[in-house]
N, C-alpha and C positions, 0 to 999 in steps of 0.2 A: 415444497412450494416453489413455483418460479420465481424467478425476482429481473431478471432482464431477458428478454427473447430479440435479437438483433434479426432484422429483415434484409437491412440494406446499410452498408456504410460508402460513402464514395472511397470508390478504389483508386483514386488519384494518390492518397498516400498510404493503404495497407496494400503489401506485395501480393500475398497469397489472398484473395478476398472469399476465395470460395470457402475456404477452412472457418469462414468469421460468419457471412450470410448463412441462414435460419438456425444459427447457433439459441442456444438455451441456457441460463445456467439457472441452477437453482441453489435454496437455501442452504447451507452449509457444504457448497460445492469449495474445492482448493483447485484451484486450474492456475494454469501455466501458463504463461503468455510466451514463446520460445521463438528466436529467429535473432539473423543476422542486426548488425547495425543498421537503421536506415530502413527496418521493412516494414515500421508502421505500429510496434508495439508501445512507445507512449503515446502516439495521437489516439489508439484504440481507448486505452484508460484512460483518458482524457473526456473522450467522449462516451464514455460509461461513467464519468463524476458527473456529467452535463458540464466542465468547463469549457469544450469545445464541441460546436456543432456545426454541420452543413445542413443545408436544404433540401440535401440527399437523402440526409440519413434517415433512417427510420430504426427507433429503438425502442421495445415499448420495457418502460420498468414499473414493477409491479411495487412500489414501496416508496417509502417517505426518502425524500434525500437529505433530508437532515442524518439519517443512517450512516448517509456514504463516509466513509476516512478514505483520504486520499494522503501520498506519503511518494511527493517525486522526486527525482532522482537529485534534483539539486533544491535540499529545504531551507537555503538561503532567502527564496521566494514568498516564503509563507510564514516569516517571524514575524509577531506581535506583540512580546511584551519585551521588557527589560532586564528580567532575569531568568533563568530559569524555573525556578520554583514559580513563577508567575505565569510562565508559558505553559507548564504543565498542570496547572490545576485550571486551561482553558480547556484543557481535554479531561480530565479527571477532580472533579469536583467534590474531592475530602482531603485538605490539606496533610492527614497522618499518610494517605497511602501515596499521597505527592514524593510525602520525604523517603517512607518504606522505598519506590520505586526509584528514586534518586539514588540509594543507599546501594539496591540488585543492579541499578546500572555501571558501581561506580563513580558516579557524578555529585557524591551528594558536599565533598569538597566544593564544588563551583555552583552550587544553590541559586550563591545572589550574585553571579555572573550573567554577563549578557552571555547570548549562547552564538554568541561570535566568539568567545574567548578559547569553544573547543575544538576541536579538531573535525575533518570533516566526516573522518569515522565515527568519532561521537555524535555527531550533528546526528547522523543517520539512527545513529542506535537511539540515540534518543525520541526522534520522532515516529522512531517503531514501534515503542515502547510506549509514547502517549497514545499514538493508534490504536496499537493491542487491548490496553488496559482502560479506552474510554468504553460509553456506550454504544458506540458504531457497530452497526451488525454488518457492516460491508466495507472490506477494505481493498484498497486498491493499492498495491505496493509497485512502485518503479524502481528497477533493480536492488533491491532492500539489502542484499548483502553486500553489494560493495563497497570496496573501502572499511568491510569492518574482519578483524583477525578472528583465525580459528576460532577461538574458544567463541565470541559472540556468534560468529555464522551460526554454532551451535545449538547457544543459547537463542536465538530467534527463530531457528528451524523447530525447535522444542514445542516454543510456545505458540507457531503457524499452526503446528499439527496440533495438538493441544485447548485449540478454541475452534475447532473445527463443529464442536454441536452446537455454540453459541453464535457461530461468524461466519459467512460467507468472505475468501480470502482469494483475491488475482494477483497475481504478481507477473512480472515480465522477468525475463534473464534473456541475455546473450551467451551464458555458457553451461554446459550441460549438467558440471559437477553440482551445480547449484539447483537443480531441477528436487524439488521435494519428490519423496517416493511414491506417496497416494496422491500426488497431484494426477488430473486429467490435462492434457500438454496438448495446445494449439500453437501446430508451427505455423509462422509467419514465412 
């Protein structure tokens, strides 16, 4: 099933635009958003959450945007509650697999912590981890792995591939190590 078919984005801020117009992606696609600093891979996701748009663009998406997860690169921007355990059951709505999920992150120490208290490595795992595990069938990840060590890069690349029949998954990198294997990879 398609879910976004891109016609036209303004090439004022993606570098490569030809790689981006009459692109497609469909339901349970893992694609790669790949290229240098600066050539336009978080305004793309942006404008595939609908958070940013021009009068240019033309994007048609096939699907509810309540769907969409989005998960950028700095989630300082997007806290809402006061603790953790409170932030995460806005994305996952059964307080058992709140704590379950607290527990596989490591986090479950700083529950009733604001999630300013954690590091910005955890910040991230964490809000990968409410992404992954809500009912979002589309996610949009802005550099997801950085900032987080070995063993989590691991653990998140696990579970990328891993919900790939359930979830449509984009994500951006600037570096190659980081590129999933079945990903389909749009250089910028």
């Amino acid at each position: 099933m398609i879910l976004y078919h891109i016609i036209n984005i303004n090439k004022e801020f993606i570098i490569n635009i030809d790689n981006i117009n009459d692109l497609v992606i469909f339901s349970g696609d893992l694609i790669c958003i790949f290229g240098k600093n600066g050539t336009g891979k978080t305004t793309l996701l942006k404008k595939l959450a609908f958070i940013e748009s021009d009068k240019t663009d033309v994007i048609y998406y096939y699907g509810n945007k309540c769907d969409i997860g989005y998960v950028p690169q700095y989630v300082e921007q997007y806290i809402y509650c006061d603790s953790l355990i409170e932030e995460l059951f806005t994305f996952v709505n059964n307080k058992e697999c709140c704590y379950k999920l607290l527990k596989n992150m490591e986090l479950y120490y700083a529950r009733n912590k604001s999630i300013y208290y954690l590091s910005d490595g955890e910040k991230r795992l964490f809000y990968l981890y409410a992404n992954i595990y809500s009912d979002k069938k589309i996610l949009l990840l802005d550099e997801p792995l950085c900032g987080l060590d070995k063993e989590n890069k691991a653990k998140i690349n696990s579970l990328l591939k891993s919900i790939r029949k359930d979830k449509t998954v984009i994500y951006c990198t600037n570096r190659s190590n980081e590129i999933l294997l079945e990903s389909r990879v749009i250089n910028l």
